[in-house]
C-alpha positions as CSV (number, residue, x, y, z in Angstrom):
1,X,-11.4,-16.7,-29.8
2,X,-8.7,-13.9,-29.2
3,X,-10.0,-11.1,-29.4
4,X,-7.1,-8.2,-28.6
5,X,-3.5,-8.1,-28.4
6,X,-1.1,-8.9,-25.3
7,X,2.5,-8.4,-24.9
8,X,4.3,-11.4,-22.9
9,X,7.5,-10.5,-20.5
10,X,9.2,-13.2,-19.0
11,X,12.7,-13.2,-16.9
12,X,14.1,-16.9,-16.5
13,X,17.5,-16.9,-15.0
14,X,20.3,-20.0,-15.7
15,X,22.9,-21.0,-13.4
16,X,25.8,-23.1,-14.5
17,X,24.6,-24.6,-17.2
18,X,24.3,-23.6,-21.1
19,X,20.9,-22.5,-21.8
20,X,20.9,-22.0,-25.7
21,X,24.2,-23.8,-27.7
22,X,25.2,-22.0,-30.8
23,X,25.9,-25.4,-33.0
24,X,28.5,-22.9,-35.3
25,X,30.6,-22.3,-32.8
26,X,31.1,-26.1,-30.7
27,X,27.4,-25.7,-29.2
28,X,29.0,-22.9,-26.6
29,X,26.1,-20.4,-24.8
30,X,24.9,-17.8,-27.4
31,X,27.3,-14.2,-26.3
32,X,26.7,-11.0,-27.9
33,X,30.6,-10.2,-28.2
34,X,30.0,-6.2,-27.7
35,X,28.0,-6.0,-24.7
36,X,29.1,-9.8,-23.4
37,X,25.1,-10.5,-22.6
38,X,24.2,-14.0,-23.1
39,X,21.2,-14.9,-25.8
40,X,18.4,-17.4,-26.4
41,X,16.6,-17.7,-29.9
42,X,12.9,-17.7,-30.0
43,X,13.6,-21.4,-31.1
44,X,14.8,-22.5,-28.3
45,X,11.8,-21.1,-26.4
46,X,9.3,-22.0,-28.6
47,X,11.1,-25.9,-27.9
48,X,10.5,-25.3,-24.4
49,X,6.8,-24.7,-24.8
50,X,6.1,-27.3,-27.4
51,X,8.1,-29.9,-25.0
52,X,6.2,-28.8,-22.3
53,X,2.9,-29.0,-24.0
54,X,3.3,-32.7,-25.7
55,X,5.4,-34.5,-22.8
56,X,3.2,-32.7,-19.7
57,X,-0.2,-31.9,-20.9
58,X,-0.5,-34.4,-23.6
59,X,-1.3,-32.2,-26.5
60,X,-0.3,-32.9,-30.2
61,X,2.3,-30.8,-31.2
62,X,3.0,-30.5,-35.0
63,X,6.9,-29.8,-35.3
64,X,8.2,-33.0,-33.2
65,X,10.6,-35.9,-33.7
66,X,9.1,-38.8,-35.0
67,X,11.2,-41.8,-36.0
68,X,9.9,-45.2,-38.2
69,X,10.6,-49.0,-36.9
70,X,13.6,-48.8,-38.4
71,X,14.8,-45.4,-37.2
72,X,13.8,-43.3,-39.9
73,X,12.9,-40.1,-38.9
74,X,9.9,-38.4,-40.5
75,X,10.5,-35.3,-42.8
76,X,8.3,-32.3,-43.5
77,X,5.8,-33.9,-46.4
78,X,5.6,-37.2,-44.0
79,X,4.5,-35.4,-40.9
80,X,1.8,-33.0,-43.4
81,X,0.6,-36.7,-44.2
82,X,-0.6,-38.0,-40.7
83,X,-3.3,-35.6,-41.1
84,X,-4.9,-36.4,-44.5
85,X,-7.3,-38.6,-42.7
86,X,-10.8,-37.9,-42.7
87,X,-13.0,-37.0,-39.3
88,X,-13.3,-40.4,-37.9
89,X,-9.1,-40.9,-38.1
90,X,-9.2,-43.1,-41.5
91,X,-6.1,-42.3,-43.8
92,X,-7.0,-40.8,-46.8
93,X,-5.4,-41.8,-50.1
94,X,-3.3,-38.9,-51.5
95,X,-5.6,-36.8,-54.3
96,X,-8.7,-37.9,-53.0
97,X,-11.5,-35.8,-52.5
98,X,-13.5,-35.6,-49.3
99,X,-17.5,-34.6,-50.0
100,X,-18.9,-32.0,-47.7
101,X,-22.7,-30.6,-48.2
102,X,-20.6,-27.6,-49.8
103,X,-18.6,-29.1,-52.0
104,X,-15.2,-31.1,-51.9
105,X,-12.2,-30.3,-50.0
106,X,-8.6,-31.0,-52.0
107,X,-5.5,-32.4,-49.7
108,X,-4.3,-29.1,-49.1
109,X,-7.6,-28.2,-46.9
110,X,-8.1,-31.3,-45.4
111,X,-4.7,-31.0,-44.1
112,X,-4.9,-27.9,-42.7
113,X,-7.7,-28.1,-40.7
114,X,-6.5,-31.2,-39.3
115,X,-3.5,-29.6,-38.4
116,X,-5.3,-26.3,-37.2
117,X,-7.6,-28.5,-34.5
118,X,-5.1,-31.4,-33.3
119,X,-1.7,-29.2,-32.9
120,X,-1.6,-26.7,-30.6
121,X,1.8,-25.3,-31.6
122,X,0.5,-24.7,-35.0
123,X,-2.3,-22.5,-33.4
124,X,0.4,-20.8,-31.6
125,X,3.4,-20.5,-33.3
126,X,2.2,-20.9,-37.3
127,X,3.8,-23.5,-39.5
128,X,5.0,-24.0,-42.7
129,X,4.0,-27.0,-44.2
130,X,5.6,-28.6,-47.1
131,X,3.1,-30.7,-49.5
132,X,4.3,-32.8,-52.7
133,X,3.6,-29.9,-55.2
134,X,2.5,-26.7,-52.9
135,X,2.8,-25.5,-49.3
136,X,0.4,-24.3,-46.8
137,X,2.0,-21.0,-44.8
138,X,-0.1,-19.9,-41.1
139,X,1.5,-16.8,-39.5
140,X,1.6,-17.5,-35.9
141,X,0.0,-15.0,-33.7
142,X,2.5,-15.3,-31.2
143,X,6.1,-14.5,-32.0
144,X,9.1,-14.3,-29.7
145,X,12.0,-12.0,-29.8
146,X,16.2,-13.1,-29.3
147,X,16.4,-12.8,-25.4
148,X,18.9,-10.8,-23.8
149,X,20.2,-11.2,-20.6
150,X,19.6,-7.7,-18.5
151,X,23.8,-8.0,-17.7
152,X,26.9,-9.4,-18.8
153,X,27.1,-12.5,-18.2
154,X,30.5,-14.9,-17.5
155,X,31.4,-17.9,-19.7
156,X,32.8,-20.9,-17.9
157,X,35.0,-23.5,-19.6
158,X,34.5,-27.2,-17.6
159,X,36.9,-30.2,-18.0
160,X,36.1,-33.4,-16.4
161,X,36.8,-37.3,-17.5
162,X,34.1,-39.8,-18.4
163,X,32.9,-42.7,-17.7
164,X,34.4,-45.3,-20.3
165,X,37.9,-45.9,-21.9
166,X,38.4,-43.6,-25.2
167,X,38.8,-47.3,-27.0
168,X,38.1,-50.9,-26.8
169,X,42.1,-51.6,-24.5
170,X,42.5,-48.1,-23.1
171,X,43.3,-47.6,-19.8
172,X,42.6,-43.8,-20.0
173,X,39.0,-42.8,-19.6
174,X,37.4,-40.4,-22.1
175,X,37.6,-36.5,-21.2
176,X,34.4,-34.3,-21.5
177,X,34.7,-30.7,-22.1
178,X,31.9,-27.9,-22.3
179,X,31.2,-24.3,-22.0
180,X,28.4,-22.8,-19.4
181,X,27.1,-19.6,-18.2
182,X,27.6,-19.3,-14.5
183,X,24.9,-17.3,-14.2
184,X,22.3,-15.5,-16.7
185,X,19.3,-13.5,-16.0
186,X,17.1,-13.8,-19.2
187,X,14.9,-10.9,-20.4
188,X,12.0,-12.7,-22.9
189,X,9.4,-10.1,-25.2
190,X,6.8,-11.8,-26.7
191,X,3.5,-10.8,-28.6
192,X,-0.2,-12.3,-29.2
193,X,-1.6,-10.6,-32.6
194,X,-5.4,-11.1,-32.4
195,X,-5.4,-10.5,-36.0
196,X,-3.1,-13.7,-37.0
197,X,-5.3,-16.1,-34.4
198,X,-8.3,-16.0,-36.3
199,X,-6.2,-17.2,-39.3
200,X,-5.1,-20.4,-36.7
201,X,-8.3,-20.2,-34.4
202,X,-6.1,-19.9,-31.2
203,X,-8.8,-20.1,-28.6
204,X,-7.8,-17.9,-25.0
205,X,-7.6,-22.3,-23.9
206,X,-4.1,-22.3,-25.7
207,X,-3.4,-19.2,-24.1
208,X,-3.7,-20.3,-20.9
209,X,-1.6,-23.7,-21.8
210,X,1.0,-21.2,-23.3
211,X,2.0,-19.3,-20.4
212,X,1.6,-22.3,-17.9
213,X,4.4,-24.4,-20.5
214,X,6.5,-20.8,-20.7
215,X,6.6,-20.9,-16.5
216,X,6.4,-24.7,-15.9
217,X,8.5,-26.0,-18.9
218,X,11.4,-23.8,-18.1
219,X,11.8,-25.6,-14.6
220,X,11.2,-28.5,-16.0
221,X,13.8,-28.9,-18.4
222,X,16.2,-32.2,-17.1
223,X,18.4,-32.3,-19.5
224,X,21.9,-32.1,-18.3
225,X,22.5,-28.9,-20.0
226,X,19.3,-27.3,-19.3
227,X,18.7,-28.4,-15.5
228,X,19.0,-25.1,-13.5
229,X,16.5,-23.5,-15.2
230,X,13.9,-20.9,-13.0
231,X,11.3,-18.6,-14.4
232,X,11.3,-15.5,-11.9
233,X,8.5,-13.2,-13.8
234,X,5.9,-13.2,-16.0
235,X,3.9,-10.8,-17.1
236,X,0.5,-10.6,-19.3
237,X,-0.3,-6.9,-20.8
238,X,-3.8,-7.3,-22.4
239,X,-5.7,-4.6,-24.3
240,X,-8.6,-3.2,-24.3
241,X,-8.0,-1.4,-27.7
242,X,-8.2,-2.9,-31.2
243,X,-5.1,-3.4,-33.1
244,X,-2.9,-1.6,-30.1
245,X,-0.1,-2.5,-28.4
246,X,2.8,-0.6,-26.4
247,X,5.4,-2.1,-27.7
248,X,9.2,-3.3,-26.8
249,X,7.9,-4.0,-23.4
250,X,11.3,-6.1,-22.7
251,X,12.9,-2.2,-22.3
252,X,12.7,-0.4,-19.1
253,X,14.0,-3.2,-16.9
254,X,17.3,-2.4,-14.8
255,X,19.6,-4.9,-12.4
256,X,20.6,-2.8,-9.9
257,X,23.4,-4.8,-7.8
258,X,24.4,-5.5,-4.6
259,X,27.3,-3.2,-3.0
260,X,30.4,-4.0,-4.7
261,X,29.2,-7.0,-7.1
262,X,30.1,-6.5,-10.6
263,X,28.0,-7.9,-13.4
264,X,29.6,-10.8,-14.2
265,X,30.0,-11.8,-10.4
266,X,26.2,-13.3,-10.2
267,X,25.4,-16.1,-9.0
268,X,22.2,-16.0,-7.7
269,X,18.8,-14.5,-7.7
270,X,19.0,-12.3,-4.5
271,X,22.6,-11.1,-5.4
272,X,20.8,-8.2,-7.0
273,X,17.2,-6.0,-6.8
274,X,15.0,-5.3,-10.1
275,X,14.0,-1.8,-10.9
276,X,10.8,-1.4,-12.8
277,X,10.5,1.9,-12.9
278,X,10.6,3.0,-16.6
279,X,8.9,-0.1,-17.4
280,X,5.9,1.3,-14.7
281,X,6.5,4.7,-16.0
282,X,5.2,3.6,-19.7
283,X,3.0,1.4,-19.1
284,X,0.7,4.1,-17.0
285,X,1.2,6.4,-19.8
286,X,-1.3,3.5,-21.9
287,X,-3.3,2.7,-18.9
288,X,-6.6,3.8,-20.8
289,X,-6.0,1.3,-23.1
290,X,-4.7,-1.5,-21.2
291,X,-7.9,-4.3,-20.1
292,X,-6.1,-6.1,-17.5
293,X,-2.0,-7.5,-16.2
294,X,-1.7,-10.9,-15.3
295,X,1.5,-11.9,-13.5
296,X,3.5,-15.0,-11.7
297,X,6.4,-13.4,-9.3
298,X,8.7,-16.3,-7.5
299,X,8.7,-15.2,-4.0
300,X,12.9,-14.7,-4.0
301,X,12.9,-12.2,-6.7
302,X,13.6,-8.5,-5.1
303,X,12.7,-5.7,-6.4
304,X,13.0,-1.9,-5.6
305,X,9.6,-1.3,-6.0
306,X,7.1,-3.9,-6.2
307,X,5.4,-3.6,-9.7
308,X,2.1,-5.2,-8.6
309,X,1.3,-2.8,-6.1
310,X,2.6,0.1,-8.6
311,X,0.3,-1.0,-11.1
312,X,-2.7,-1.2,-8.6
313,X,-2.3,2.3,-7.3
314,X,-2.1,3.2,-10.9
315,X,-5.8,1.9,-11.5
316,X,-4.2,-0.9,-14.1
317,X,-6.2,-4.0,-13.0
318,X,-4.4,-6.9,-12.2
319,X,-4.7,-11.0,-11.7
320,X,-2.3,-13.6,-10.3
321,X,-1.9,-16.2,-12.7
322,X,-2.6,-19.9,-12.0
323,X,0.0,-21.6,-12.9
């Protein structure tokens, strides 16, 4: 079981492509209009994982698409009921009791702790689960802020033609039209509450799985709008403290640019150097308190310091991650 809290940044960076539509305004890349820095819900990041963890490591996820012969697709009650079976797999019958040396256990429990030990994301993420008459609510022990891109990023507007006639007789082919960020370098904060994953029972297993669908599902993305993807950094801050936690861990990061580029010039990971400095400088400020930093770096980040190396010679331990 988890026992302590860890704080999760990860920097992905997008090129030419949109990595989060905004479905109210014609599915263009989410822009904060006063700064002009390009954003990604927790949604979309939490997608990435489950999709990651389902289609790759083939583990049940709970919030997934699921369609009937006839094309149906499943609501909320319908997907609570594929787990009111009983330990061997059998389907239940709705209101029936299941006997246990302590007692009976009603829908409602049987369901959750189906839920709790086949899905993964549940464990994870929480879940709301709608019943017939009654819900069952698990807080998710780890939570995801909006990402921010660490600069101002430049929409693109692309035009091309189709493949097929706009109607049956045409002889004008269809025109596609979209919007894309030519480049964004994403800045992710996420959290693990120890206190929240002994409601779900996430086991330090799941952890594991979670960052290795955070690093490997962001490259793996193939979607047309979503290929183009890269995680650059990830790092783990675990505590040796109870209940503690620095805190906005996603601050203290700069871009510092090459001669002459502006922000919205980017294109490309090397274009620019990463400063870690203030990040370094508060984090060894909480070093007593800090068990151990795991980290993934992809070998064409720069930086101006390398934070690995600051860390060691701050007595912070530190462990490459396996991904």
């Amino acid at each position: 079981m988890i026992k302590n809290r860890s704080e999760l940044v990860f920097l992905y960076d997008a090129s030419w492509i949109n990595p989060n539509g905004d479905p109210v305004d014609e599915n263009k890349p989410r822009f904060d209009e006063e700064t002009g820095r390009n954003l990604v819900t927790d949604v979309r990041i939490k997608r990435t994982i489950r999709d990651y963890l389902h289609l790759v490591e083939g583990k049940e996820i709970f919030v997934r698409e699921i369609s009937d012969d006839e094309g149906a697709i499943q609501d909320g009650k319908q997907r609570a009921a594929d787990f009111l079976v009983d330990d061997n797999g059998v389907k239940l019958t709705k209101g029936s009791k299941k006997e246990k040396s302590t007692g009976e256990l009603s829908d409602k429990a049987i369901i959750r702790n189906n839920v709790l030990k086949d899905c993964i994301d549940v464990r994870l993420f929480g879940a709301t689960i709608p019943l017939d008459k009654d819900s069952i609510t698990l807080t998710g022990p780890v939570q995801f802020k909006l990402a921010s891109s660490l600069h101002r990023a430049k929409l693109e507007y692309i035009k091309g033609t189709g493949a097929f006639a706009s109607k049956e007789g045409n002889a004008q082919k269809t025109f596609r039209e979209e919007y894309v960020v030519a480049y964004s370098l994403l800045n992710v904060y996420g959290i693990l509450n120890e206190n929240c994953a002994k409601d779900t029972k996430l086991q330090e297993e799941d952890v594991e799985l979670l960052l290795r669908a955070l690093w490997n599902g962001t490259k793996s993305l193939h979607s047309r709008s979503k290929v183009g993807q890269m995680p650059r950094i990830l790092f783990k801050v675990e505590y040796s403290k109870p209940h503690y936690h620095i805190g906005e861990l996603d601050k203290g990061i700069k871009m510092i640019l090459d001669e002459g580029k502006l922000d919205q010039e980017i294109r490309d990971v090397e274009e620019y150097q990463l400063d870690f400095t203030n990040w370094l400088d508060r984090v060894g400020k909480h070093k007593d308190h800090i068990a151990k930093i795991s980290f993934a770096i992809d070998d064409r980040v720069r930086f101006s310091q390398n934070p690995v190396e600051a860390l060691q010679k701050l007595g912070i331990p530190t462990e490459q991650l396996s991904l």
